[in-house]
Structure formats: C-alpha cells, structure tokens
C-alpha positions as CSV (number, residue, x, y, z in Angstrom):
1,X,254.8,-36.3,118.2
2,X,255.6,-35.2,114.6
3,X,258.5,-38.3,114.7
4,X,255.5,-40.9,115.7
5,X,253.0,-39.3,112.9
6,X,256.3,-39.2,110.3
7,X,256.9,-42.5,111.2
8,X,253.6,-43.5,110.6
9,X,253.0,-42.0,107.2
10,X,256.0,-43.8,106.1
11,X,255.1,-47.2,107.1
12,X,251.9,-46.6,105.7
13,X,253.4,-45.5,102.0
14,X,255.7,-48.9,102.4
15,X,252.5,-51.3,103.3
16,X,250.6,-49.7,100.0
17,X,253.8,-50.2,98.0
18,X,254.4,-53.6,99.3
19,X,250.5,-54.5,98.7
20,X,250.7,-53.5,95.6
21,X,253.5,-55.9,94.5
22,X,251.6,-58.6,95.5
23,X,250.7,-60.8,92.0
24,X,246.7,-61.8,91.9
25,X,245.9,-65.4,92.4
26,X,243.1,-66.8,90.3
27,X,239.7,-68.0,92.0
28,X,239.3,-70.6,89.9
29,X,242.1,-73.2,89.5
30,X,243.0,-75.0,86.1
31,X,242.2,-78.3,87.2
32,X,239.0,-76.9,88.4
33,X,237.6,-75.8,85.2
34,X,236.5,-78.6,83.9
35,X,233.9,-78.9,86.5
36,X,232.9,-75.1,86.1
37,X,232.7,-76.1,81.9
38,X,230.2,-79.2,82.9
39,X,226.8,-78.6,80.8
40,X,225.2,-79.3,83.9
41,X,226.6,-75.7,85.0
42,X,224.5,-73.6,82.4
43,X,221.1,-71.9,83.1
44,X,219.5,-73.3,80.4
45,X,219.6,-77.0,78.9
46,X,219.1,-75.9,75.3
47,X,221.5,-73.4,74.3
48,X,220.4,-73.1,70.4
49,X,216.6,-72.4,71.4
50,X,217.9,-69.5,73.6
51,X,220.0,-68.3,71.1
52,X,217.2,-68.0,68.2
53,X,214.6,-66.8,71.1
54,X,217.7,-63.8,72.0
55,X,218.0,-63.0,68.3
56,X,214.1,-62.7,68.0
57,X,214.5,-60.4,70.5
58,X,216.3,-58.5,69.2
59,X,215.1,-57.8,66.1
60,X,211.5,-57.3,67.0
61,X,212.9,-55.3,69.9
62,X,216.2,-52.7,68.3
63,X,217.6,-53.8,71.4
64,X,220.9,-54.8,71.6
65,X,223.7,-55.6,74.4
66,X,223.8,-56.3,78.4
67,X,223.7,-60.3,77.4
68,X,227.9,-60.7,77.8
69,X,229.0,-61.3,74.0
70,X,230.8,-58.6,72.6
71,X,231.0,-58.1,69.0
72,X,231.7,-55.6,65.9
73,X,230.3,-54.3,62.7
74,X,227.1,-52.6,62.1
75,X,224.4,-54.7,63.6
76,X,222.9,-55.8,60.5
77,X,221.3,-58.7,60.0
C-alpha cells in the first residue's frame, strides 16, 4: 500500500515537472495577424471621434483608467 501511494506521488511530482517544461504556443499565428489588424475588426468605425468623446470623459468625469492604454506622468492635461 504505501509502495502504490509512493509510487503515485512520484509520478505525480514528474507529470507537474514535465507540464511545466512545456513552452506556450501562441493563439494567434503571425500570418494570422493581419486579418485580426483589418479595420473592419474594430468596435467603432471612427477611432478619432471616440478618442475626443473618451477624453471628454474624462475631464468632465476625474475618471481615469479600465479603457486598456497604460500611461505615466501626472494626468494633467
């Protein structure tokens, strides 16, 4: 009994080792992301307009963040 659970323990400590050699693949291939940078792929069709109506928002708002761009300094504009 203890040799089955000994035996056990150590093929599970080699599976998590082995797993954890294993290199990451992307999802998305080179060759495929020119299709995912298409203009037809973004949410809005005018990019500039969402931008200034984001900015607005921002000032009239203090908020800041949760859109995806990071950035530095103070904040002021």
């Amino acid at each position: 009994m203890k040799m089955r659970l000994a035996l056990l323990m150590v093929s599970l400590v080699v599976a998590s080792l082995l797993g954890a050699c294993a290199a990451p693949q992307p999802w998305v291939k080179p060759y495929e992301r020119e299709r995912l940078a298409d203009p037809i792929m973004q949410f809005s069709r005018d990019a500039l307009s969402d931008k200034h109506r984001e900015h607005v928002r921002v000032v009239r708002e203090g908020a800041r963040g949760a859109t995806g761009v990071q950035g530095g300094g103070c904040g002021c504009n």
